[in-house]
C-alpha angles and dihedrals in degrees: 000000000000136000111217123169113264107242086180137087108240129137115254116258101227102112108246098029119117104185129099114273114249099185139042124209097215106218110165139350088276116088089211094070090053114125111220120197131165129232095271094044097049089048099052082045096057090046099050086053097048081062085058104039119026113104122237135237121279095226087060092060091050100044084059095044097249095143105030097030094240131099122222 
């Protein structure tokens, strides 16, 4: 996978969204597969992944007693 700027004119895919896509997710060998997203889009969708997948902190496990099993 691979994120390229989009030089074309094409509507972005995020239903709802009505601007003009600024970037392309390249899937596979087929243009037809490309994800388009405009700037909006790509960046409420970074941040909804950085909720997801962004570790915590390690204090924050202890201070709940995730690694020794007792809370402080």
């Amino acid at each position: 996978m691979e994120i390229v700027n989009q030089p074309n004119k094409i509507k972005c895919d995020i239903s709802g969204c009505k601007n003009m896509a600024s970037f392309s997710l390249i899937c596979t060998d087929s243009k037809k597969h490309n994800l388009n997203f405009c700037t909006n889009c790509i960046a409420e969708i970074n941040k909804q992944f950085n909720k997801v997948l962004t570790p915590k902190s390690i204090k924050n496990i202890y201070q709940k007693g995730g690694l020794n099993g007792k809370a402080k």
